[in-house]
C-alpha positions as CSV (number, residue, x, y, z in Angstrom):
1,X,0.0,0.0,0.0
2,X,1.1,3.5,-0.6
3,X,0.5,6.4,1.8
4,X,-0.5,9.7,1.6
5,X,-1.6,12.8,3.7
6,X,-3.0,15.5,3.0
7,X,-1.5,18.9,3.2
8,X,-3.5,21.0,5.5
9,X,-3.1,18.9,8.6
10,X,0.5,21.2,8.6
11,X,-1.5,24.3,8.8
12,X,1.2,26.8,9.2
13,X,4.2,25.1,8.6
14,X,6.6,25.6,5.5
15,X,6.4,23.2,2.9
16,X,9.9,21.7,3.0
17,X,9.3,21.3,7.0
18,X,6.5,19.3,6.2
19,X,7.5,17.3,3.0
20,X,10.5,16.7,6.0
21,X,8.3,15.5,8.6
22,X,6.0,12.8,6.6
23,X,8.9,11.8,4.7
24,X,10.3,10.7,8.3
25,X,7.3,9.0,9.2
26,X,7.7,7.1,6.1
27,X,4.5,8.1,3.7
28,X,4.6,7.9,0.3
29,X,3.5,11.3,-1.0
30,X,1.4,14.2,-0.1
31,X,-1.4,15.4,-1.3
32,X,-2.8,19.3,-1.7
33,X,-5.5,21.6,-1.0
34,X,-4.5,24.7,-4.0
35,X,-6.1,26.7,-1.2
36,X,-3.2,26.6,1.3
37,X,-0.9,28.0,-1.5
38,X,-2.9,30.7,-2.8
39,X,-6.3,32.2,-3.6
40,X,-6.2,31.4,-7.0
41,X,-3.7,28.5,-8.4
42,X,-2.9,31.1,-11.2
43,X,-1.8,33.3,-8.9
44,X,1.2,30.5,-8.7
45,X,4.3,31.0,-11.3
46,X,5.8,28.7,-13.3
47,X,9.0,29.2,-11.4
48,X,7.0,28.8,-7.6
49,X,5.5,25.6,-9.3
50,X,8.7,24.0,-10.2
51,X,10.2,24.8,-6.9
52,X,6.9,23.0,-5.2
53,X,7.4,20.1,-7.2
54,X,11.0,19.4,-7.0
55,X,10.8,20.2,-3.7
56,X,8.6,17.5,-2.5
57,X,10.5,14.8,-5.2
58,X,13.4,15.2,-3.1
59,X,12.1,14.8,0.0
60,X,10.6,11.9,-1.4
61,X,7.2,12.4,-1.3
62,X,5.9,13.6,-4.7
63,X,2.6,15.5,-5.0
64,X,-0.1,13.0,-5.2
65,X,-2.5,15.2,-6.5
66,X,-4.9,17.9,-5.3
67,X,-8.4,18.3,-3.4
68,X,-10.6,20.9,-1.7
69,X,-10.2,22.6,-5.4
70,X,-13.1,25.5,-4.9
71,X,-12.5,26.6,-1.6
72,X,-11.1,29.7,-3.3
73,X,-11.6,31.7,-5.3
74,X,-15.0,32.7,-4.5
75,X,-18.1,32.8,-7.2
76,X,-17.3,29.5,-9.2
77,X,-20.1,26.8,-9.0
78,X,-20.7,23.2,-10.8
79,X,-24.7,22.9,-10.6
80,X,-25.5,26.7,-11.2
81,X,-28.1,27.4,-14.5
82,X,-25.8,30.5,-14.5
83,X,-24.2,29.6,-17.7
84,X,-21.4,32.8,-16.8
85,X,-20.7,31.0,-13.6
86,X,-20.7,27.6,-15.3
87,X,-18.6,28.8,-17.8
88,X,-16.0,30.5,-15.0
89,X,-15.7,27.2,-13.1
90,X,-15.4,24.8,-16.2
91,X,-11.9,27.2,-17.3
92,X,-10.7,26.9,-13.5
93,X,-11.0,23.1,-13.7
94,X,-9.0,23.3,-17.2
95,X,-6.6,25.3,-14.4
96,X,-6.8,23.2,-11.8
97,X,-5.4,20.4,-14.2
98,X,-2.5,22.3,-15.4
99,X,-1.3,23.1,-11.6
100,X,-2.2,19.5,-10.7
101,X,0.2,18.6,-13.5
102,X,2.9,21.1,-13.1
103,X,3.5,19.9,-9.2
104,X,3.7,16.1,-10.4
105,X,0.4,15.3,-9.2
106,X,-1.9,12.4,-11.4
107,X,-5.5,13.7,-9.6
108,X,-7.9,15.9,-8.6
109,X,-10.8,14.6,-5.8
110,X,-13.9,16.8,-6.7
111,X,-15.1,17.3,-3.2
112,X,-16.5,21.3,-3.1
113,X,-19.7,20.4,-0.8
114,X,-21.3,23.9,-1.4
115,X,-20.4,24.2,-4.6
116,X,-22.3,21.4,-5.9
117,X,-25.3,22.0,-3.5
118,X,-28.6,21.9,-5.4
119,X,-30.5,25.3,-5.8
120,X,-33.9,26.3,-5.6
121,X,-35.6,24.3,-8.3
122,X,-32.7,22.8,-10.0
123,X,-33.7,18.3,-10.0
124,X,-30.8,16.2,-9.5
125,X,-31.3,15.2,-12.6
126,X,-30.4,18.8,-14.3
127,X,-27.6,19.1,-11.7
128,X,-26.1,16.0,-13.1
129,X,-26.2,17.9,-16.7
130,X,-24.4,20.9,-15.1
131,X,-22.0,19.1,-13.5
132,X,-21.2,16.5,-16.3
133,X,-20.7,20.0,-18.6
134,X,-18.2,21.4,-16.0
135,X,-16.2,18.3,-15.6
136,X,-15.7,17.4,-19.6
137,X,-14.7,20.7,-20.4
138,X,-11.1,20.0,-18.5
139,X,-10.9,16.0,-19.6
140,X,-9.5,16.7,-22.5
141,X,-6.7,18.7,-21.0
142,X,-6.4,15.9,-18.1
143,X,-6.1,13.4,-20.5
144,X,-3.4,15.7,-22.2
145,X,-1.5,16.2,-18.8
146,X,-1.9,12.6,-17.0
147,X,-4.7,13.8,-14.7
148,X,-7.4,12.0,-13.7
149,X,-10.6,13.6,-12.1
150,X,-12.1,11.9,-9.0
151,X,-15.8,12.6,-8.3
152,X,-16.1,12.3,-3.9
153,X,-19.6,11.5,-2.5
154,X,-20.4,13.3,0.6
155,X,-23.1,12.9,3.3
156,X,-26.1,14.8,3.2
157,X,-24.7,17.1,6.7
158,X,-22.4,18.3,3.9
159,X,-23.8,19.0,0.4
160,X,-27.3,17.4,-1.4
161,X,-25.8,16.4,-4.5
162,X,-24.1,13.0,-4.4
163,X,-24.1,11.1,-1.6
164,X,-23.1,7.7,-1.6
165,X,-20.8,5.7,-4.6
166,X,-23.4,4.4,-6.9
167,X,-24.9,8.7,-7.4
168,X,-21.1,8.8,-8.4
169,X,-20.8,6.3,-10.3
170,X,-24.1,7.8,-12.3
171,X,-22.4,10.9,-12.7
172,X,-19.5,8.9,-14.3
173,X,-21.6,7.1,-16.5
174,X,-23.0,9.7,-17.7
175,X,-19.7,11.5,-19.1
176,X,-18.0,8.2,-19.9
177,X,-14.5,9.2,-20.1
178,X,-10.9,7.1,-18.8
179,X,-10.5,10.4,-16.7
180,X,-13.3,11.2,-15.1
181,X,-13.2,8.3,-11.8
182,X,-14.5,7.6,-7.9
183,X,-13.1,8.4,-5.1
184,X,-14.1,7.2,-1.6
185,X,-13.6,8.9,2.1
186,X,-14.5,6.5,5.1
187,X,-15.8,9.5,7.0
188,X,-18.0,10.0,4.3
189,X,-19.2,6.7,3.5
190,X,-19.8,6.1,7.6
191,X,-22.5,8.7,7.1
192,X,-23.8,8.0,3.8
193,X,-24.2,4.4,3.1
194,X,-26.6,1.8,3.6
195,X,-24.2,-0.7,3.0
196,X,-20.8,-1.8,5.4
197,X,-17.9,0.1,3.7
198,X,-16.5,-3.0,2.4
199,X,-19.2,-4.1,0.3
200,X,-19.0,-0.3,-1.0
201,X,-15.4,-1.0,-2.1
202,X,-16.5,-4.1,-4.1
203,X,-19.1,-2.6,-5.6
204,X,-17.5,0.2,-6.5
205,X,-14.1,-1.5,-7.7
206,X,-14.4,-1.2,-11.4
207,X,-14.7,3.1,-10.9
208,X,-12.3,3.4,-7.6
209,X,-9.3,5.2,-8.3
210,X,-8.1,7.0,-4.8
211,X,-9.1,6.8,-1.1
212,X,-9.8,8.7,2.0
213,X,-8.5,7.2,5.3
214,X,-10.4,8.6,8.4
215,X,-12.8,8.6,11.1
216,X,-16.6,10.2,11.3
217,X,-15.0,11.9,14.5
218,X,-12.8,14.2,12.3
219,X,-9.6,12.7,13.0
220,X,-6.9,10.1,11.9
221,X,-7.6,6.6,10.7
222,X,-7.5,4.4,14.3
223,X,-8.1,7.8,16.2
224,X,-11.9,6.9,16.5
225,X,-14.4,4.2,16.3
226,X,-14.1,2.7,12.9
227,X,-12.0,-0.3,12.0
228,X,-10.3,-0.1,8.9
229,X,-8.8,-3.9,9.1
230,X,-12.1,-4.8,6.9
231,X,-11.7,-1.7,4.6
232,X,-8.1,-2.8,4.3
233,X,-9.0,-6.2,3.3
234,X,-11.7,-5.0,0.9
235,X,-9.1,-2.5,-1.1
236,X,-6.4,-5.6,-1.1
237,X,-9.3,-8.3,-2.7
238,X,-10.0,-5.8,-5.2
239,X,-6.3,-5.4,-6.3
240,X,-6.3,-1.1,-5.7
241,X,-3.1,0.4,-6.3
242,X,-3.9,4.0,-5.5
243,X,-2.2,5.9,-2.7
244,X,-4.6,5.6,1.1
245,X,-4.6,9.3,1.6
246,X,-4.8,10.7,5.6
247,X,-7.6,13.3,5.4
248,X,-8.7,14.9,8.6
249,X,-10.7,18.0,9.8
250,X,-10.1,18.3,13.3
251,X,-5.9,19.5,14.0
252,X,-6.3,19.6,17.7
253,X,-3.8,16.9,18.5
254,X,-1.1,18.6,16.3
255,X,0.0,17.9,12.8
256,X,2.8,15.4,13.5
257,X,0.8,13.3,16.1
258,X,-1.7,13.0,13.6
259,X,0.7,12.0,11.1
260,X,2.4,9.3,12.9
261,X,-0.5,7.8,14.4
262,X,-2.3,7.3,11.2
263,X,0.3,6.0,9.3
264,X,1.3,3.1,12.0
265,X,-2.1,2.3,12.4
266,X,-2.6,1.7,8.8
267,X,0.3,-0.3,8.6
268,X,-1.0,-2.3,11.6
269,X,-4.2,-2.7,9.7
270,X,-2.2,-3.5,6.6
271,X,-0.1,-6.5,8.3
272,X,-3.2,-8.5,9.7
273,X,-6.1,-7.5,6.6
């Protein structure tokens, strides 16, 4: 299994401190949130990009890829009838891919809960044709640069459009392109599923392309409740050779105490599923 974790658990820190630190605790790569770097990802140089990248290749843990992609800037949308704002966030996507690529990274995780939320009077169904637009106007650059977008359900606390794998794997369907893939969060799927997360993971093996380690308490996988010895069983009958990324929401125990205790409890998990 490879390991990742995801950049904003360092809040503050520099990014060759950090690169430092997991590279210690032995993960594989990290992944980012274009937010922690700068308002907007084209506000980044070609020279500030480089320096990322390399950076993080010799620490030895290349950019994965990226996630939280709209928390800034402000006014883009996916489900909008607002064909201007449609329009705005489709060319941000096509930029999103070129800064994924230009930092090493091979994906994108489409989370952006309130971005996606439905409006007054807008069906799922319609939403789905929004979104679908959005999304296939940047495959053909992803497919250019390597990238591969990853559409993550959410539970319904957090957005009202696509909640559980299978409304994913609809949406994928529906634009039917090599780039266009699922991811899965255990936090997520604790609160939106019917089914235990392992029979998600089967289910959902043909789409699966990267994974969300966690807990529905905010923190680290084996910081709460869940097991993820079954989950880790379910990924290795299924053959996935993504990266397990650490994605958490609540920093209180500090970055590098989150850090190491999710990546030896994976491990653990690892040795025995």
């Amino acid at each position: 299994m490879k390991y990742a974790i995801c950049n904003e658990t360092f809040k503050d820190w520099e990014w060759e401190r950090m690169l430092e630190c997991i590279a210690a605790l032995g993960y594989d790569g990290v992944e980012v949130a274009p937010f922690t770097l700068a308002d907007k990802v084209t506000d980044i140089g070609d020279q500030r990009r480089r320096d990322l990248r390399h950076a993080a290749q010799r620490a030895g843990v290349p950019v994965v890829g990226l996630h939280w992609l709209l928390v800034s800037p402000e006014g883009l949308y996916v489900t909008t009838p607002d064909d201007a704002v449609r329009n705005r966030t489709a060319d941000y996507f096509v930029d999103l891919v070129r800064f994924c690529a230009d930092l090493g990274g091979e994906l994108m995780v489409i989370g952006s809960p309130k971005q996606r939320n439905l409006l007054p009077g807008i069906t799922k169904e319609r939403a789905l044709d929004y979104a679908a637009e959005v999304f296939s106007r940047a495959l053909p650059e992803a497919a250019r640069r390597g990238v591969t977008l990853a559409i993550e359900p959410l539970t319904p606390r957090e957005t009202t459009f696509i909640h559980t794998a299978a409304d994913g794997i609809e949406l994928i369907e529906k634009i039917g392109h090599p780039n266009f893939r699922l991811h899965l969060d255990v936090k997520a799927m604790s609160g939106s599923e019917s089914q235990p997360i392992p029979d998600v993971i089967k289910a959902s093996a043909k789409y699966l392309h990267h994974f969300h380690a966690n807990d529905p308490n905010l923190l680290g996988p084996g910081m709460g409740e869940v097991d993820h010895r079954p989950i880790m069983k379910a990924l290795k009958e299924i053959g996935y050779k993504g990266y397990i990324s650490v994605e958490v929401f609540d920093y209180s125990p500090g970055a590098e105490t989150i850090a190491r205790k999710s990546i030896q409890y994976l491990r653990q998990v690892a040795a025995v599923a």
